[in-house]
C-alpha positions as CSV (number, residue, x, y, z in Angstrom):
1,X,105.9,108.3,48.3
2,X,104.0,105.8,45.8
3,X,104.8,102.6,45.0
4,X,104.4,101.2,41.3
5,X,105.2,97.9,39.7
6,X,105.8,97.7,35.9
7,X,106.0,94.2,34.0
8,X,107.7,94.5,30.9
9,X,109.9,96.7,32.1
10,X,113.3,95.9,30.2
11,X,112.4,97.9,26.9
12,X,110.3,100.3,25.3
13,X,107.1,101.2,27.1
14,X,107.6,99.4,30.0
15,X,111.6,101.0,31.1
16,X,110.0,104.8,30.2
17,X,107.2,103.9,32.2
18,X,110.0,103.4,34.9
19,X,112.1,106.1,34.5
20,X,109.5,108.7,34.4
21,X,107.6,107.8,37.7
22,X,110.9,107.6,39.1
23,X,111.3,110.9,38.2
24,X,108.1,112.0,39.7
25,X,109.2,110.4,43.0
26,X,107.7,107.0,42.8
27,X,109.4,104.0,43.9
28,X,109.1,101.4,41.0
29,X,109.4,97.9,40.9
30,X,110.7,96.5,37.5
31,X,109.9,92.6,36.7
32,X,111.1,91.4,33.1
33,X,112.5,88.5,31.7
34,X,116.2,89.8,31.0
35,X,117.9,90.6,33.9
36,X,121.0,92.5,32.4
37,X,118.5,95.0,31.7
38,X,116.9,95.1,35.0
39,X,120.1,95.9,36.5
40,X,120.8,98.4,34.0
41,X,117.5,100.8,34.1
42,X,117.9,99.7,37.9
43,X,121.3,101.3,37.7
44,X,120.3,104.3,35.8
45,X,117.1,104.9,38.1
46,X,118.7,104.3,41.8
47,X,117.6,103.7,45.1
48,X,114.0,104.2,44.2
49,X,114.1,101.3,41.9
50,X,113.4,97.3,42.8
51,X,114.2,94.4,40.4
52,X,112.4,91.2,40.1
53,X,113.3,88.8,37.2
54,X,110.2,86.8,36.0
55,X,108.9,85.5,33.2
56,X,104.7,86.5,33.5
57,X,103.9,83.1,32.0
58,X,105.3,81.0,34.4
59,X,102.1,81.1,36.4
60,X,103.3,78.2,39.3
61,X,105.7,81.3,40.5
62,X,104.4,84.3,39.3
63,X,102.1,85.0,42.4
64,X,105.2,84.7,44.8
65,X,107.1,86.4,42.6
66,X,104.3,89.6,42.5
67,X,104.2,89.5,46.3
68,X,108.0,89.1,47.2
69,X,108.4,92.2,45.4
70,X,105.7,94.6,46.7
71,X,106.6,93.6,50.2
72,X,110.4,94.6,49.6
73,X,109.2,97.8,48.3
74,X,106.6,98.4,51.4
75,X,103.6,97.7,50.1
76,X,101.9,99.2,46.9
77,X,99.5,101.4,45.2
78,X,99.6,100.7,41.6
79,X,99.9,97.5,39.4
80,X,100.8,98.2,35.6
81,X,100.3,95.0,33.4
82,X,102.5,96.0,30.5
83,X,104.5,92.5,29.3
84,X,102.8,92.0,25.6
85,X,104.0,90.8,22.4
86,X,102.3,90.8,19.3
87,X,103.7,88.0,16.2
88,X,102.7,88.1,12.8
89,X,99.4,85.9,12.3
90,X,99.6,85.5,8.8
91,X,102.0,82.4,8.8
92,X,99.1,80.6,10.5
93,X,101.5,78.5,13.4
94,X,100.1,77.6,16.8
95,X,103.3,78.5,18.1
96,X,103.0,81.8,17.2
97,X,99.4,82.0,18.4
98,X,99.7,80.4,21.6
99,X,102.8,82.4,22.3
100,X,100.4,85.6,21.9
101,X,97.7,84.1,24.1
102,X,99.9,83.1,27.0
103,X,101.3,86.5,27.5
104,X,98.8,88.6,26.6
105,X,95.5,86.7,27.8
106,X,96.9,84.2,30.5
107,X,99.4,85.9,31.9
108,X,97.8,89.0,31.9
109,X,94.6,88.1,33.8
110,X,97.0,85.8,36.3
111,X,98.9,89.5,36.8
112,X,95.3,91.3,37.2
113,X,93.9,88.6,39.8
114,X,96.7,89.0,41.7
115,X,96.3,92.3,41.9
116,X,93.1,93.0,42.8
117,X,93.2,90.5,45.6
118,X,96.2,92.0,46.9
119,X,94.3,95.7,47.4
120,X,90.8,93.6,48.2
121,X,92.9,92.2,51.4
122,X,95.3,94.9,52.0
123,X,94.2,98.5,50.9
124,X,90.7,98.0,49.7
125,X,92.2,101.1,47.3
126,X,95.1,100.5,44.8
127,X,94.9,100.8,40.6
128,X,95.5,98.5,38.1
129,X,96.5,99.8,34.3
130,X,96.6,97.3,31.6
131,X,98.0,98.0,28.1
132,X,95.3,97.5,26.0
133,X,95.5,98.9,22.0
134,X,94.1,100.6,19.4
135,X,93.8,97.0,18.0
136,X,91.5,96.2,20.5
137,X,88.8,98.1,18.8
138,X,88.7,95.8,15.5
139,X,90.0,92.1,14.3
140,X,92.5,91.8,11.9
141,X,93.6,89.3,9.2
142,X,96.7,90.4,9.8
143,X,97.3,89.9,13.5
144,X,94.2,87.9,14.6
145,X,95.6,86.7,18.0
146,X,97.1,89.8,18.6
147,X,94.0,91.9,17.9
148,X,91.9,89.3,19.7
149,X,94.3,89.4,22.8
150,X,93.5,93.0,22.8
151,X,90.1,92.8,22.8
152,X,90.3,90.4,25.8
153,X,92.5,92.8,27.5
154,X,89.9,95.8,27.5
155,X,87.0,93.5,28.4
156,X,88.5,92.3,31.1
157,X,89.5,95.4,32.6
158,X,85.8,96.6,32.2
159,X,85.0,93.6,33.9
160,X,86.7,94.4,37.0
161,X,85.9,98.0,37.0
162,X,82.2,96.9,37.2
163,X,83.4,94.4,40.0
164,X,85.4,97.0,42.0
165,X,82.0,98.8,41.8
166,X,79.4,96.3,43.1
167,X,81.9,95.7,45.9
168,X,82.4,99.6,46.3
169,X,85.6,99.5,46.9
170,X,88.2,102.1,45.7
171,X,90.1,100.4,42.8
172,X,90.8,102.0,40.0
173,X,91.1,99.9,36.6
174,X,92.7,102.1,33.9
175,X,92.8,100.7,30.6
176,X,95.8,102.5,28.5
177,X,94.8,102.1,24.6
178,X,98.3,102.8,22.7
179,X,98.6,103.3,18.9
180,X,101.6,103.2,17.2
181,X,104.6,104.1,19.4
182,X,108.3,103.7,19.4
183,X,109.4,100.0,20.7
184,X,111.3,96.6,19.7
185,X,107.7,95.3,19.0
186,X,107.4,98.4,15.8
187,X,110.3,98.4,15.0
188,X,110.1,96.3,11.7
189,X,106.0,97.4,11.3
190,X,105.6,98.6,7.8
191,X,102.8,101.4,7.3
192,X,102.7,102.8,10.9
193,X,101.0,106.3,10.9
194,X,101.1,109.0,13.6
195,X,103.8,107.0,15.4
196,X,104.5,108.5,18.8
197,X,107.6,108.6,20.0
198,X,108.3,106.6,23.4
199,X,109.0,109.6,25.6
200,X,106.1,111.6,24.6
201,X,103.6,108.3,24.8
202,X,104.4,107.3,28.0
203,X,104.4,111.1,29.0
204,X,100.4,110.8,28.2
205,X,100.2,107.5,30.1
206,X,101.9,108.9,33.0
207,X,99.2,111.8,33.4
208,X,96.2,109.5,32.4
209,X,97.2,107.2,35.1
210,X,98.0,109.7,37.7
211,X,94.6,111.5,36.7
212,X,93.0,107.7,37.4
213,X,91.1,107.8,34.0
214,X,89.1,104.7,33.3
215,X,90.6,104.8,29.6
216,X,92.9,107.1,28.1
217,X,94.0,106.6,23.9
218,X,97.7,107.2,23.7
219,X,98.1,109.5,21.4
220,X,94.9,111.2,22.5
221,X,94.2,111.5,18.3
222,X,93.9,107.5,18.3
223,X,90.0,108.6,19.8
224,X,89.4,109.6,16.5
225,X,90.2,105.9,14.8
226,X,88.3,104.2,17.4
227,X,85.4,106.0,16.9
228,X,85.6,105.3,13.1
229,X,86.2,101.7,14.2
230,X,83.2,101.4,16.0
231,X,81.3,103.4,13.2
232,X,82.3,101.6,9.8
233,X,80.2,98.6,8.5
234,X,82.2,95.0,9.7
235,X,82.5,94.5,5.8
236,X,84.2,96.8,5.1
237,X,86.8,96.7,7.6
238,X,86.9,92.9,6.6
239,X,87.9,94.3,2.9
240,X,90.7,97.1,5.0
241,X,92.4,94.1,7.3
242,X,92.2,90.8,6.0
């Protein structure tokens, strides 16, 4: 039996992400902010299923918090960095922004060091999947932090695969590249295309992970925008997104 941990795991993304590797036999440990709802999808999940209320930003106990859990679920073999949150850029507040950074940038590389130390000393084998985005593929006007955070999220994750390679040692860095999907976070998005539902997203991430892809575009037809992405002139898509 497997062992995953999933941050974000009190809605959207994150709980499937639970549910359906429980359901392939994995035991999952579940770390979010809300606890009612760590009890619940605990609840609904079982005796497979391990609950560890943290906020990812609180870095001074985050590491503890990481490690408490994987040794009461025995040890484990794969780290998903889900916790995000995107906020609407176009009201220009630092609040906002640095919200944006601290979760998806900080806290996500904290999550990711942690990580890779923890199968460095233990395993010197393990995988780490971070939830990149479509966005990460251009900036936008619209959600420049969000967007950038993205960006930052993929890099990184390259970053680390080419460390896991100099130091040849078996860990896997999957980065998950979602485009529009089901969640709390889309709910109010105006202008979503080719929205996925949650079920049959996650059911894509599940297989990319299991098939330890490098990257894997959820749903698989996002490819197609990234390649435009990469392809269009930058002034045009400054014209498209500012």
């Amino acid at each position: 039996m497997k062992n995953v941990i999933i941050t974000g795991a009190t809605s959207g993304i994150g709980r499937e992400l639970a549910i359906q590797f429980s359901e392939k036999g994995y035991k999952v440990g579940l770390i979010g902010r809300r606890v009612e709802r760590l009890v619940e999808v605990q609840k609904e999940i079982g005796n497979n299923a391990f609950i560890k209320p943290l906020d990812v930003t609180d870095i001074e106990n985050a590491e503890g918090a990481y490690l408490e859990l994987i040794n009461e679920m025995g040890g484990l073999d794969i780290m998903i960095l889900n916790a995000g949150v995107g906020r609407d850029s176009r009201k220009l507040t630092w609040g906002s922004d640095w919200q944006t950074i601290n979760v998806n940038v900080t806290a996500f590389a904290h999550g990711m060091n942690v990580a890779f130390q923890y199968f460095l000393d233990e395993k010197k084998t393990g995988q780490i999947v971070g939830m990149s985005s479509i966005a990460s593929t251009l900036a936008s006007g619209r959600a420049a932090a969000y967007t950038a955070s993205k960006h930052f999220i993929s890099n990184y994750m390259t970053g680390f695969r080419q460390k896991a390679n100099r130091m040849r040692v078996d860990i896997t860095i999957t980065d998950i590249k979602p485009g529009f999907v089901v969640s709390e976070m889309t709910e109010n998005n105006k202008g979503m295309f080719w929205v996925a539902s949650t079920e049959k997203a996650v059911k894509q991430m599940v297989k990319a992970i299991e098939a330890k892809k490098n990257h894997a575009y959820v749903t698989k037809r996002w490819r197609l925008i990234a390649w435009i992405a990469k392809s269009v002139p930058q002034f045009i898509w400054d014209q498209l997104t500012s």
